[in-house]
C-alpha positions, 0 to 999 in steps of 0.5 A: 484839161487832160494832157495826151501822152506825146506818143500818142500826139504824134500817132494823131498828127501823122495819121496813124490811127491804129484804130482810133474812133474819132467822136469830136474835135474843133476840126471840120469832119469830112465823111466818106461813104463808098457804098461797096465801091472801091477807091483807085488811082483812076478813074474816080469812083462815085461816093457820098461825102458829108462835111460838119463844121459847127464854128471856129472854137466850138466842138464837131461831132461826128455824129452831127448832122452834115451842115456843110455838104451832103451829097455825092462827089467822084474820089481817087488817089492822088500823088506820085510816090506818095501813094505807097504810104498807107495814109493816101491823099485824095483827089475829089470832085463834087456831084449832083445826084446826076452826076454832073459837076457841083460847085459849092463853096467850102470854108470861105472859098470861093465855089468850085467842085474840085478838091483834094484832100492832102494826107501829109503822110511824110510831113508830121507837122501837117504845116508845110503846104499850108505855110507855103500857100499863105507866103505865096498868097501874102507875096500877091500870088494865087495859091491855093486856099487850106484848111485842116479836117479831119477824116472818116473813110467807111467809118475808120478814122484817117487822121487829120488832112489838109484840105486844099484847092486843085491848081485849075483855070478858074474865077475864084482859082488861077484866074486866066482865060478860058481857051476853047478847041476852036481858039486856034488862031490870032489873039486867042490862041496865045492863051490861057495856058497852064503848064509845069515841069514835073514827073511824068507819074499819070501823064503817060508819059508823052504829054508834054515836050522837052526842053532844048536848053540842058538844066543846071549841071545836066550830064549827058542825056538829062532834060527837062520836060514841060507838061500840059496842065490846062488844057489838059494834053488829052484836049489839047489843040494841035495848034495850041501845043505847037504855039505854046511850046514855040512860045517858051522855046522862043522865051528860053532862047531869048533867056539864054542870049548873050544879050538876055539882059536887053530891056525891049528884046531880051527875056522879060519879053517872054517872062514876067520876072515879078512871078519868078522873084516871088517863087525864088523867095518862096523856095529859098525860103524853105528851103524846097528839095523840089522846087524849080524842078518838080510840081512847078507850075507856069501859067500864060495869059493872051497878049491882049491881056499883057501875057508872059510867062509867070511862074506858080501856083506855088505847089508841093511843100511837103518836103521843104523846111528841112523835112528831107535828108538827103542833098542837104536839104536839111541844111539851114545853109545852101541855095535851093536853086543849085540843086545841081551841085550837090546831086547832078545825077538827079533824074529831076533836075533845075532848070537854068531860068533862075541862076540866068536871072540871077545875073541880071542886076534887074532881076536882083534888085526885084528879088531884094524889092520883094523881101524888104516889101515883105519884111515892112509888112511884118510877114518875115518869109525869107532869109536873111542870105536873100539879102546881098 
Protein backbone atom coordinates (compact mmCIF):
# COMPACT_ATOMS: atom_id res chain seq x y z
CA UNK A 1 0.00 0.00 0.00
CA UNK A 2 0.87 3.22 -0.91
CA UNK A 3 2.52 5.40 2.21
CA UNK A 4 0.87 9.19 2.73
CA UNK A 5 3.58 11.70 3.16
CA UNK A 6 3.40 12.47 7.06
CA UNK A 7 2.35 16.04 6.44
CA UNK A 8 -0.53 14.99 4.86
CA UNK A 9 -1.52 12.39 7.88
CA UNK A 10 -1.40 15.17 10.13
CA UNK A 11 -3.73 17.41 7.84
CA UNK A 12 -6.27 14.20 8.18
CA UNK A 13 -6.15 13.69 11.61
CA UNK A 14 -6.48 17.31 12.68
CA UNK A 15 -9.33 18.24 10.24
CA UNK A 16 -7.80 20.31 8.29
CA UNK A 17 -8.84 19.46 4.90
CA UNK A 18 -7.92 22.08 2.62
CA UNK A 19 -10.46 20.80 0.33
CA UNK A 20 -10.05 17.30 0.23
CA UNK A 21 -13.00 15.12 -1.05
CA UNK A 22 -13.40 11.96 0.92
CA UNK A 23 -14.72 8.84 -1.59
CA UNK A 24 -13.77 5.86 1.04
CA UNK A 25 -12.60 4.89 4.18
CA UNK A 26 -13.02 1.89 6.89
CA UNK A 27 -14.82 4.64 9.04
CA UNK A 28 -18.47 5.24 9.33
CA UNK A 29 -19.58 8.42 7.00
CA UNK A 30 -21.61 10.61 8.76
CA UNK A 31 -23.58 13.21 5.88
CA UNK A 32 -25.04 16.28 6.81
CA UNK A 33 -27.46 18.05 4.77
CA UNK A 34 -28.73 21.79 5.81
CA UNK A 35 -31.15 22.08 3.03
CA UNK A 36 -30.20 26.25 3.07
CA UNK A 37 -30.26 26.47 6.47
CA UNK A 38 -27.67 27.82 8.71
CA UNK A 39 -26.13 25.78 11.61
CA UNK A 40 -25.82 28.20 14.99
CA UNK A 41 -25.07 27.91 18.74
CA UNK A 42 -28.72 27.74 19.13
CA UNK A 43 -31.48 26.89 18.94
CA UNK A 44 -31.05 23.53 16.75
CA UNK A 45 -31.48 23.94 13.17
CA UNK A 46 -33.58 21.07 11.10
CA UNK A 47 -31.01 18.90 8.75
CA UNK A 48 -30.94 15.76 7.19
CA UNK A 49 -28.40 13.29 8.39
CA UNK A 50 -27.28 10.01 6.75
CA UNK A 51 -24.90 7.29 8.37
CA UNK A 52 -23.04 4.53 6.08
CA UNK A 53 -21.10 1.89 7.55
CA UNK A 54 -20.38 -1.37 5.69
CA UNK A 55 -18.61 -3.50 8.59
CA UNK A 56 -15.51 -3.44 10.59
CA UNK A 57 -12.59 -4.00 8.11
CA UNK A 58 -14.60 -3.35 4.95
CA UNK A 59 -14.44 0.03 2.73
CA UNK A 60 -17.36 2.82 3.16
CA UNK A 61 -18.35 4.63 0.28
CA UNK A 62 -19.58 7.81 0.51
CA UNK A 63 -21.66 7.37 -2.17
CA UNK A 64 -23.34 4.15 -0.68
CA UNK A 65 -26.58 4.33 0.10
CA UNK A 66 -27.09 5.20 3.95
CA UNK A 67 -27.66 1.73 5.81
CA UNK A 68 -27.39 3.16 9.45
CA UNK A 69 -29.67 6.13 9.61
CA UNK A 70 -31.51 8.19 7.13
CA UNK A 71 -33.62 10.75 8.19
CA UNK A 72 -33.77 14.29 10.00
CA UNK A 73 -32.20 15.45 13.31
CA UNK A 74 -31.89 19.18 15.01
CA UNK A 75 -27.79 20.16 15.06
CA UNK A 76 -25.82 23.12 16.77
CA UNK A 77 -22.50 23.92 17.89
CA UNK A 78 -21.32 22.57 20.76
CA UNK A 79 -18.46 23.96 23.39
CA UNK A 80 -17.37 26.78 25.18
CA UNK A 81 -14.03 28.18 23.81
CA UNK A 82 -14.05 25.60 21.34
CA UNK A 83 -16.02 27.00 18.92
CA UNK A 84 -13.59 29.66 17.84
CA UNK A 85 -11.76 27.00 15.85
CA UNK A 86 -12.80 26.34 12.47
CA UNK A 87 -13.26 22.52 12.78
CA UNK A 88 -16.45 22.98 15.35
CA UNK A 89 -18.05 19.90 17.38
CA UNK A 90 -21.79 19.31 17.29
CA UNK A 91 -24.55 18.76 19.30
CA UNK A 92 -27.35 16.75 17.43
CA UNK A 93 -30.76 15.15 18.26
CA UNK A 94 -32.43 12.58 15.95
CA UNK A 95 -36.00 13.31 14.48
CA UNK A 96 -38.97 11.71 12.65
CA UNK A 97 -40.37 13.80 9.83
CA UNK A 98 -42.60 15.42 12.38
CA UNK A 99 -40.10 16.42 14.10
CA UNK A 100 -40.35 14.54 17.49
CA UNK A 101 -37.56 12.81 19.04
CA UNK A 102 -36.13 9.69 17.54
CA UNK A 103 -34.57 7.13 19.18
CA UNK A 104 -32.33 4.96 17.25
CA UNK A 105 -29.33 2.85 18.37
CA UNK A 106 -25.86 3.70 16.73
CA UNK A 107 -23.01 1.44 16.57
CA UNK A 108 -24.02 -1.08 19.40
CA UNK A 109 -25.38 1.53 21.45
CA UNK A 110 -28.11 1.32 23.26
CA UNK A 111 -30.95 3.81 21.59
CA UNK A 112 -31.17 7.42 22.32
CA UNK A 113 -31.70 10.74 20.04
CA UNK A 114 -29.01 12.68 21.51
CA UNK A 115 -25.73 12.76 19.97
CA UNK A 116 -22.65 14.78 19.57
CA UNK A 117 -20.01 14.74 17.31
CA UNK A 118 -16.77 15.98 19.09
CA UNK A 119 -14.24 17.82 16.44
CA UNK A 120 -11.00 17.13 18.65
CA UNK A 121 -9.77 20.11 16.92
CA UNK A 122 -6.99 20.92 19.68
CA UNK A 123 -6.23 17.26 20.28
CA UNK A 124 -4.51 15.80 17.02
CA UNK A 125 -4.37 12.23 18.00
CA UNK A 126 -8.40 12.08 18.17
CA UNK A 127 -7.80 9.48 21.32
CA UNK A 128 -7.89 11.43 24.58
CA UNK A 129 -11.70 11.48 25.18
CA UNK A 130 -12.06 7.88 23.72
CA UNK A 131 -9.00 6.54 26.10
CA UNK A 132 -10.69 8.23 28.87
CA UNK A 133 -14.26 6.83 28.40
CA UNK A 134 -12.77 3.30 28.07
CA UNK A 135 -10.96 3.74 31.67
CA UNK A 136 -14.10 5.10 33.34
CA UNK A 137 -15.95 2.46 31.78
CA UNK A 138 -13.23 -0.48 32.59
CA UNK A 139 -13.11 1.12 36.19
CA UNK A 140 -17.55 0.30 36.49
CA UNK A 141 -18.35 3.65 36.00
CA UNK A 142 -20.95 4.86 32.91
CA UNK A 143 -19.17 7.01 30.35
CA UNK A 144 -20.08 7.56 27.29
CA UNK A 145 -19.74 5.14 24.52
CA UNK A 146 -17.32 6.42 21.14
CA UNK A 147 -16.58 5.79 17.78
CA UNK A 148 -14.62 7.62 15.15
CA UNK A 149 -16.56 8.84 11.87
CA UNK A 150 -15.99 10.50 9.55
CA UNK A 151 -17.67 13.87 8.14
CA UNK A 152 -19.42 15.70 5.32
CA UNK A 153 -21.12 18.85 5.82
CA UNK A 154 -23.13 20.18 2.66
CA UNK A 155 -20.57 18.05 0.46
CA UNK A 156 -17.02 19.23 2.03
CA UNK A 157 -15.34 17.02 3.81
CA UNK A 158 -14.89 17.83 7.94
CA UNK A 159 -12.16 15.18 9.03
CA UNK A 160 -12.49 12.42 11.17
CA UNK A 161 -14.78 13.34 14.69
CA UNK A 162 -15.33 11.37 17.50
CA UNK A 163 -18.90 10.26 17.94
CA UNK A 164 -20.07 10.22 21.52
CA UNK A 165 -23.00 9.78 23.73
CA UNK A 166 -24.60 13.09 25.35
CA UNK A 167 -24.14 12.60 29.44
CA UNK A 168 -28.41 12.54 30.23
CA UNK A 169 -30.67 10.63 32.44
CA UNK A 170 -31.32 7.73 30.47
CA UNK A 171 -31.64 3.64 30.66
CA UNK A 172 -29.14 2.84 28.19
CA UNK A 173 -26.95 6.39 29.81
CA UNK A 174 -26.70 7.67 33.51
CA UNK A 175 -29.27 5.37 34.59
CA UNK A 176 -30.73 7.45 37.46
CA UNK A 177 -34.40 7.99 38.22
CA UNK A 178 -36.28 10.05 36.36
CA UNK A 179 -37.78 12.96 38.39
CA UNK A 180 -40.83 14.78 37.39
CA UNK A 181 -42.09 18.84 38.15
CA UNK A 182 -44.66 17.47 40.55
CA UNK A 183 -41.96 14.93 42.76
CA UNK A 184 -41.47 17.81 45.22
CA UNK A 185 -41.70 16.23 48.26
CA UNK A 186 -40.76 12.98 50.22
CA UNK A 187 -38.79 10.12 48.68
CA UNK A 188 -39.11 11.47 45.46
CA UNK A 189 -37.81 14.80 45.69
CA UNK A 190 -34.45 13.41 46.91
CA UNK A 191 -33.49 12.58 43.39
CA UNK A 192 -32.45 11.86 40.28
CA UNK A 193 -30.28 14.73 40.11
CA UNK A 194 -27.24 15.72 37.54
CA UNK A 195 -25.43 18.41 38.24
CA UNK A 196 -21.49 19.87 37.67
CA UNK A 197 -18.95 22.29 38.29
CA UNK A 198 -17.96 23.99 35.34
CA UNK A 199 -17.88 27.21 33.19
CA UNK A 200 -21.16 29.17 32.97
CA UNK A 201 -20.72 29.27 28.76
CA UNK A 202 -24.84 28.62 27.79
CA UNK A 203 -26.18 28.78 31.07
CA UNK A 204 -26.56 32.38 31.42
CA UNK A 205 -24.88 32.41 33.98
CA UNK A 206 -27.49 32.27 37.16
CA UNK A 207 -28.23 28.27 36.78
CA UNK A 208 -26.82 27.13 39.51
CA UNK A 209 -25.39 28.19 42.90
CA UNK A 210 -22.05 28.63 44.50
CA UNK A 211 -20.26 26.95 46.99
CA UNK A 212 -20.03 28.06 50.76
CA UNK A 213 -16.52 26.31 50.91
CA UNK A 214 -13.74 28.30 49.26
CA UNK A 215 -11.63 25.95 46.52
CA UNK A 216 -8.05 24.93 47.09
CA UNK A 217 -5.79 27.92 47.02
CA UNK A 218 -8.83 30.37 46.36
CA UNK A 219 -7.69 34.22 46.84
CA UNK A 220 -9.97 36.59 47.59
CA UNK A 221 -13.61 36.63 45.82
CA UNK A 222 -12.84 33.00 43.94
CA UNK A 223 -15.67 30.16 44.38
CA UNK A 224 -16.88 27.41 42.88
CA UNK A 225 -20.28 27.17 41.11
CA UNK A 226 -22.44 24.06 40.79
CA UNK A 227 -24.74 23.88 37.70
CA UNK A 228 -27.72 22.02 37.03
CA UNK A 229 -27.76 19.50 34.52
CA UNK A 230 -30.71 17.47 34.98
CA UNK A 231 -33.16 18.63 35.54
CA UNK A 232 -32.24 21.28 33.37
CA UNK A 233 -32.32 24.93 35.36
CA UNK A 234 -35.00 26.35 32.98
CA UNK A 235 -37.47 22.81 34.49
CA UNK A 236 -36.08 22.88 37.63
CA UNK A 237 -38.57 22.85 40.53
CA UNK A 238 -38.14 25.50 43.29
CA UNK A 239 -38.21 22.87 45.95
CA UNK A 240 -35.78 20.66 43.63
CA UNK A 241 -33.27 23.55 43.62
CA UNK A 242 -33.46 24.17 47.09
CA UNK A 243 -33.21 20.30 48.48
CA UNK A 244 -30.38 19.65 46.19
CA UNK A 245 -28.06 22.48 46.87
CA UNK A 246 -29.20 21.94 50.99
CA UNK A 247 -28.11 18.47 50.17
CA UNK A 248 -24.37 19.21 49.12
CA UNK A 249 -24.16 22.25 51.42
CA UNK A 250 -24.89 19.92 53.95
CA UNK A 251 -22.35 17.05 52.44
CA UNK A 252 -19.61 19.77 52.12
CA UNK A 253 -19.96 20.65 55.69
CA UNK A 254 -20.19 17.38 56.77
CA UNK A 255 -16.59 17.08 54.52
CA UNK A 256 -15.07 19.87 55.95
CA UNK A 257 -15.76 18.93 59.90
CA UNK A 258 -13.15 18.43 61.92
CA UNK A 259 -14.64 14.77 62.41
CA UNK A 260 -15.17 14.48 58.77
CA UNK A 261 -13.67 11.22 59.07
CA UNK A 262 -16.48 9.57 61.30
CA UNK A 263 -17.96 6.37 59.70
CA UNK A 264 -22.01 7.06 60.61
CA UNK A 265 -21.88 11.07 60.62
CA UNK A 266 -19.18 12.04 58.59
CA UNK A 267 -18.85 12.88 54.85
CA UNK A 268 -19.80 9.27 53.19
CA UNK A 269 -22.97 9.98 54.65
CA UNK A 270 -23.41 12.44 51.84
CA UNK A 271 -20.40 11.02 49.20
CA UNK A 272 -20.19 7.86 47.77
CA UNK A 273 -15.95 7.73 48.08
CA UNK A 274 -15.89 4.64 45.43
CA UNK A 275 -16.92 7.34 42.53
CA UNK A 276 -14.49 10.11 43.82
CA UNK A 277 -11.66 7.07 44.15
CA UNK A 278 -12.42 6.32 40.54
CA UNK A 279 -12.12 9.85 39.04
CA UNK A 280 -9.03 10.81 41.00
CA UNK A 281 -7.39 7.64 39.26
CA UNK A 282 -8.72 8.83 35.96
CA UNK A 283 -7.54 12.30 36.48
CA UNK A 284 -4.32 11.48 37.87
CA UNK A 285 -4.02 9.11 35.25
CA UNK A 286 -3.81 11.63 32.68
CA UNK A 287 -2.75 13.83 33.87
CA UNK A 288 -6.27 16.26 33.14
CA UNK A 289 -5.62 20.33 33.45
CA UNK A 290 -9.35 20.27 33.82
CA UNK A 291 -10.35 17.73 35.83
CA UNK A 292 -12.10 18.22 39.31
CA UNK A 293 -12.81 21.75 38.40
CA UNK A 294 -14.20 22.30 34.90
CA UNK A 295 -16.89 19.70 32.88
CA UNK A 296 -17.27 17.49 36.50
CA UNK A 297 -19.99 15.98 36.68
CA UNK A 298 -22.27 14.70 39.85
CA UNK A 299 -24.98 12.65 39.99
CA UNK A 300 -27.57 11.49 42.92
CA UNK A 301 -29.93 8.86 43.02
CA UNK A 302 -33.16 8.96 46.04
CA UNK A 303 -32.59 7.60 49.21
CA UNK A 304 -34.83 4.80 48.58
CA UNK A 305 -32.11 3.80 46.14
CA UNK A 306 -29.22 4.22 48.48
CA UNK A 307 -28.40 7.79 46.90
CA UNK A 308 -25.31 9.80 47.82
CA UNK A 309 -23.44 12.01 46.09
CA UNK A 310 -21.09 9.97 43.05
CA UNK A 311 -18.80 11.49 41.09
CA UNK A 312 -19.06 11.40 36.81
CA UNK A 313 -19.62 10.90 34.21
CA UNK A 314 -16.27 11.24 33.49
CA UNK A 315 -16.26 14.14 30.88
CA UNK A 316 -13.81 16.60 28.76
CA UNK A 317 -10.35 14.83 28.10
CA UNK A 318 -9.01 16.96 25.29
CA UNK A 319 -6.59 18.62 27.07
CA UNK A 320 -5.36 15.82 29.33
CA UNK A 321 -2.23 13.33 28.48
CA UNK A 322 0.21 16.16 28.33
CA UNK A 323 -1.94 18.01 25.31
CA UNK A 324 -1.45 21.71 27.23
CA UNK A 325 1.42 23.92 28.07
CA UNK A 326 0.78 25.66 30.75
CA UNK A 327 0.65 24.82 34.92
CA UNK A 328 2.71 22.15 34.01
CA UNK A 329 0.34 19.96 32.86
CA UNK A 330 2.65 18.58 30.24
CA UNK A 331 4.79 17.46 32.98
CA UNK A 332 4.78 13.72 33.68
CA UNK A 333 5.57 14.67 37.42
CA UNK A 334 2.72 16.58 39.74
CA UNK A 335 -0.77 15.77 41.04
CA UNK A 336 -3.74 16.72 39.02
CA UNK A 337 -5.57 17.85 42.23
CA UNK A 338 -3.53 20.54 43.28
CA UNK A 339 -3.91 22.44 40.55
CA UNK A 340 -3.87 25.38 42.87
CA UNK A 341 -0.57 25.36 43.57
CA UNK A 342 0.91 25.88 40.38
CA UNK A 343 -1.95 28.96 39.10
CA UNK A 344 -3.94 30.03 42.22
CA UNK A 345 -5.27 33.18 40.23
CA UNK A 346 -7.37 30.59 37.83
CA UNK A 347 -10.89 31.99 37.39
CA UNK A 348 -11.46 27.73 37.71
CA UNK A 349 -10.27 26.35 40.24
CA UNK A 350 -10.22 22.79 42.34
CA UNK A 351 -12.50 22.10 44.75
CA UNK A 352 -11.46 21.08 48.27
CA UNK A 353 -13.52 17.41 48.21
CA UNK A 354 -10.26 15.31 46.95
CA UNK A 355 -7.40 16.74 48.96
CA UNK A 356 -10.17 16.44 52.46
CA UNK A 357 -10.54 12.75 51.30
CA UNK A 358 -7.08 12.20 50.76
CA UNK A 359 -6.64 12.59 54.34
CA UNK A 360 -8.85 9.75 55.18
CA UNK A 361 -6.78 6.62 55.32
CA UNK A 362 -10.29 4.93 54.12
CA UNK A 363 -10.25 6.98 51.28
CA UNK A 364 -6.83 5.94 50.47
CA UNK A 365 -6.56 2.50 50.86
CA UNK A 366 -10.16 2.52 48.41
CA UNK A 367 -7.85 4.73 45.85
CA UNK A 368 -5.02 2.03 46.34
CA UNK A 369 -7.97 -0.87 46.22
CA UNK A 370 -8.75 0.52 43.06
CA UNK A 371 -5.61 0.66 41.03
CA UNK A 372 -4.32 -2.96 42.16
CA UNK A 373 -8.19 -4.32 41.07
CA UNK A 374 -7.07 -2.50 37.90
CA UNK A 375 -3.80 -3.43 37.38
CA UNK A 376 -4.82 -7.45 38.21
CA UNK A 377 -6.96 -7.00 35.62
CA UNK A 378 -4.49 -6.20 33.12
CA UNK A 379 -6.03 -2.49 32.36
CA UNK A 380 -2.43 -0.46 33.31
CA UNK A 381 -4.75 3.04 34.04
CA UNK A 382 -2.98 4.65 36.50
CA UNK A 383 0.56 5.75 37.55
CA UNK A 384 2.83 4.22 39.53
CA UNK A 385 2.87 7.61 42.01
CA UNK A 386 -0.79 6.60 42.91
CA UNK A 387 0.59 3.85 44.78
CA UNK A 388 1.97 5.17 48.42
Amino acid sequence: MKKLPVLCCWLLLSGITYGQVLHSTHLPIVIIETEGRTIVDEPKTTVRIKIIFNGTNKITYAADAPNVYDGFAGIEYRGSSSQMFPKKSYGFELRDEKGENREVALFGMPKNEDWILFASYNEKSLMHNVLAMKMANDLGMYASRTQHVEVIVNGKYEGIYVLMEKIKRSSGRLGITKIANTDNSGDALTGGYIFKIDKITGTGGSAGWFSKIPPLKAASGQRIQYLYEYPKADEITTEQRLYLQNYVDNAETALNNPNFRDSVNGYRRYFDPLSFAQMFLINEASKNVDGYRISTFFHKERDSKKGRIKAGPAWDYDLAFANADYCESNQTYGWGYLYGDLCPRDTWLVPFHWNRMLGDPAFVAQVNSEYKRMRAGGHDVVKEHVIR
